[in-house]
Structure formats: structure tokens, C-alpha cells
N, C-alpha and C positions, 0 to 999 in steps of 0.2 A: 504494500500500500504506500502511494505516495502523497504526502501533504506536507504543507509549511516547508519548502524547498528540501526534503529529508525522506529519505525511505526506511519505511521497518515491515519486518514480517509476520503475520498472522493468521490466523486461521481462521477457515470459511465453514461456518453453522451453519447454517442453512441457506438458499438461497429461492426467490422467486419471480417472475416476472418481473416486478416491479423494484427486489431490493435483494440486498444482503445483511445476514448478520454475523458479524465478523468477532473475534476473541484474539487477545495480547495485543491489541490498538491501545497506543496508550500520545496522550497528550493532545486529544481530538475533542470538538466542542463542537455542538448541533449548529449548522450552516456553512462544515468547514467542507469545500470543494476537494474531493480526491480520486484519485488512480489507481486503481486495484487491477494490477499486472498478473495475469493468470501462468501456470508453468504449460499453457499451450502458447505462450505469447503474445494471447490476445489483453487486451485492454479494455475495462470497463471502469466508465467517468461518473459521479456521481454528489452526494451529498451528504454528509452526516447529517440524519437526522434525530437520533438520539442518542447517548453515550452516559455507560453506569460501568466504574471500576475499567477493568478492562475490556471490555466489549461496547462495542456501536452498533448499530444499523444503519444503512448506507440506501438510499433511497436514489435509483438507476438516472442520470439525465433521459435516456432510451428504454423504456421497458424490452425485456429481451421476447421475443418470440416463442407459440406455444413449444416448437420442436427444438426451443435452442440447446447445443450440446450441450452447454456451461446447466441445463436444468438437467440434466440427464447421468450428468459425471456425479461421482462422489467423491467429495472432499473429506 
């Protein structure tokens, strides 16, 4: 995940159409703009929208599609 000019790594809860919930995000506040670089190399842009301890939910700029792989993989 990338925000505030800095990358760290985390782990993908769950994911849906419309977002992600991510674990070990740490230093993130709801409306902060980020990049959640997948190990397929795709990129998915978005929004914190809420953040407790270490975990956020990440709220998609794109919602993904019903067939998209990124719903279909397990993290």
C-alpha cells in the first residue's frame, strides 16, 4: 500500500466490488488517497475510509467488476 509519499505492507481481509479491508496499515486517516499494488502487479487506487488500530477499509475510486480476478483470488 502506498500513501503519504511511503510504502508499507499489508494484508488483504477481505475484498468486494466496491472496497477493501486491509490489516498492518498503520499511520492512515479516513480520506487519505492510496495505492494498493497487488503481487499480480496490478494497481488498485482508492480511499481510506475508515481506520481502527491497525486495519482500514479502502473504499475503490472504480468499483471492480462482477468477474474481476482480484474477487476470485484468495488472499
Amino acid at each position: 500500500m502506498h500513501c503519504h509519499g511511503r510504502s508499507q505492507r499489508v494484508v488483504i481481509r477481505r475484498t468486494s466490488r466496491q472496497g477493501m479491508t486491509v490489516e498492518f496499515a498503520s499511520g492512515l486517516r479516513p480520506h487519505d488517497l492510496v495505492r494498493v499494488q497487488l503481487f499480480s502487479n496490478r494497481t488498485l487506487s482508492g480511499v481510506v475510509v475508515w481506520s481502527v488500530a491497525a486495519y482500514c477499509g479502502v473504499a475503490f475510486d472504480t468499483p471492480l467488476a462482477d468477474d474481476d480476478p482480484v474477487l476470485l483470488s484468495q488472499y
